[in-house]
C-alpha positions in Angstrom: 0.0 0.0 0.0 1.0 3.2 -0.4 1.8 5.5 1.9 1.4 8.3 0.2 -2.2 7.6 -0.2 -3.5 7.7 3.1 -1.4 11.0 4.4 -2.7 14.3 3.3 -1.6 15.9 -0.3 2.2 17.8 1.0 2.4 21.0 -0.7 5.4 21.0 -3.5 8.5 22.7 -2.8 8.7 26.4 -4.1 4.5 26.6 -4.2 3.4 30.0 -4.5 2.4 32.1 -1.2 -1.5 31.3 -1.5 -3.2 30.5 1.2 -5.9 27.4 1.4 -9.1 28.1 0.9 -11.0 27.9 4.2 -14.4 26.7 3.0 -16.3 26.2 6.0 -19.5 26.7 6.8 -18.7 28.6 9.8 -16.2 30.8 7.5 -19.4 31.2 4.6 -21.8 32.6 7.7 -18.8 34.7 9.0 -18.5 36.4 5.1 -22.4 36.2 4.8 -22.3 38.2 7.7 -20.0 40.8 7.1 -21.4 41.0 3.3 -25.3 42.1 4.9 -23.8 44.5 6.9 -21.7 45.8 4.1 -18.4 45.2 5.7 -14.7 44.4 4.4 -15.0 40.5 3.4 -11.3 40.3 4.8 -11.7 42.5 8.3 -15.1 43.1 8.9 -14.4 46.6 10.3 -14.2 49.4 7.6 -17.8 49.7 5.2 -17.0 48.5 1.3 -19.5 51.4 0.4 -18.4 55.0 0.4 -22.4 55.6 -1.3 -25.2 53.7 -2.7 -23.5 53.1 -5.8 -19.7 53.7 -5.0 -17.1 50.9 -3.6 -13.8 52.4 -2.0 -10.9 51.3 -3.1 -9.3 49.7 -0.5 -10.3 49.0 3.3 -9.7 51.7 5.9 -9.0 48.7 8.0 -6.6 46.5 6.8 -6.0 47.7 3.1 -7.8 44.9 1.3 -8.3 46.2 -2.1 -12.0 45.3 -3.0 -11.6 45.8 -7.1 -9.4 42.6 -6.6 -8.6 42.1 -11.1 -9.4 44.5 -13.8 -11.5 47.6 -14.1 -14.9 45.2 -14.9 -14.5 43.1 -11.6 -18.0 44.4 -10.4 -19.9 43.2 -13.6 -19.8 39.8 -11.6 -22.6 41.7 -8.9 -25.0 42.4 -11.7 -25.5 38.7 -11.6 -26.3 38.2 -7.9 -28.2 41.5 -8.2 -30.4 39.5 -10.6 -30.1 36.1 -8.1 -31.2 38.0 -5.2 -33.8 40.4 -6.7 -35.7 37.2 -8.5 -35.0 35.0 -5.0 -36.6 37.6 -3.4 -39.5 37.8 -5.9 -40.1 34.3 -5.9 -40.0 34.3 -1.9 -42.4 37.4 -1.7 -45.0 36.4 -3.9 -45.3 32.9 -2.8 -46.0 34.5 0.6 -48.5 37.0 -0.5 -50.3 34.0 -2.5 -49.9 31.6 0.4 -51.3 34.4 3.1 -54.0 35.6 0.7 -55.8 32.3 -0.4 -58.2 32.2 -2.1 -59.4 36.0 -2.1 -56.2 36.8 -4.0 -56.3 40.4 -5.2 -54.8 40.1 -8.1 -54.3 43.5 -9.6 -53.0 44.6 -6.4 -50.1 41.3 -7.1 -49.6 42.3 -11.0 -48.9 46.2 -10.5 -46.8 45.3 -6.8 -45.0 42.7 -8.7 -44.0 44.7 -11.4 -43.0 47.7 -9.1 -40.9 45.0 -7.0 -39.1 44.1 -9.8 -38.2 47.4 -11.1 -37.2 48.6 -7.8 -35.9 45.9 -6.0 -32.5 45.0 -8.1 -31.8 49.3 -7.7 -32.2 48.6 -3.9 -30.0 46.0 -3.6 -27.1 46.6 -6.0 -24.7 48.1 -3.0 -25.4 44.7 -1.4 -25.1 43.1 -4.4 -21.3 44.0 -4.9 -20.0 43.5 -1.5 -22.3 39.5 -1.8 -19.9 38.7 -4.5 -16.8 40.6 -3.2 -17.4 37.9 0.2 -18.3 34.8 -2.8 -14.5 35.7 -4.1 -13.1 36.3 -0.7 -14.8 33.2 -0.5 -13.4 31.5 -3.3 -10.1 32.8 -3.3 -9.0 34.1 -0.1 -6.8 36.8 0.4 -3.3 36.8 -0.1 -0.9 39.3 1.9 0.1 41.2 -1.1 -3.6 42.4 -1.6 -3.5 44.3 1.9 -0.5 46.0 0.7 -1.2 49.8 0.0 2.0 50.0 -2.6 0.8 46.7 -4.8 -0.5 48.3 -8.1 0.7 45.1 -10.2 -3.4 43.7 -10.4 -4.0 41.0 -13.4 -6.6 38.1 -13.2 -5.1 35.9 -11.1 -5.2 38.9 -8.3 -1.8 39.7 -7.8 
């Protein structure tokens, strides 16, 4: 048998300075956390948002830069604006039918409907960007070189 098998993978020699992903539950409700109440995915301390619609560049805290690749790294938070704002429809109106049963009013549910889904993805898009910011924090986690203020060498791959 071999011994190799049965003892965990070693790193190789000279491996880069990444560190392993901790994908734990406990670590996805910590970043869950911090992502609702808009907070560095890395620190939890300094806000991601400096306005509805703005992201700061790095964190007050511990210098995580949140744009962590190229200039269209928030185009990724249009799609969980999209997964949140339908999840939230689906949840919402299931409800209303649910609670409502069988005296549904149903031009009350078209117009409210159509309203939620017009204003609902606006509403959310701050949250939207710091929900996937925590997914790549999540994904990838953060590397020492991204907390350092004087690092301006960003491609794909981070840093």
């Amino acid at each position: 048998m071999n011994s190799l098998a049965s003892s965990p993978r070693a790193k190789p020699s000279g491996s880069s300075s990444a560190p392993e992903p901790d994908r734990t539950l406990t670590n996805a409700l910590r970043l869950l956390w911090r992502a609702v109440r808009l907070r560095c995915p890395n620190c939890g301390k300094s806000r991601v948002a400096k306005s509805w619609g703005t992201v700061h560049t790095r964190c007050a805290t511990c210098h995580f830069r949140f744009e962590r690749s190229s200039d269209s790294y928030f185009t990724g938070a249009m799609f969980f604006n999209l997964i949140i704002a339908e999840f939230l429809f689906a949840v919402i109106m299931g409800t209303t039918l649910v609670l409502s049963w069988p005296d549904v009013n149903w031009d009350a549910l078209t117009y409210g409907a159509a309203l939620g889904m017009l204003v609902t993805p606006i509403a959310l898009y701050p949250v939207s960007k710091v929900v996937y910011l925590s997914i790549d924090v999540f994904m990838r986690p953060v590397r020492p070189e991204e907390c350092d203020p004087s690092n301006t060498n960003w491609t794909w791959l981070g840093v």
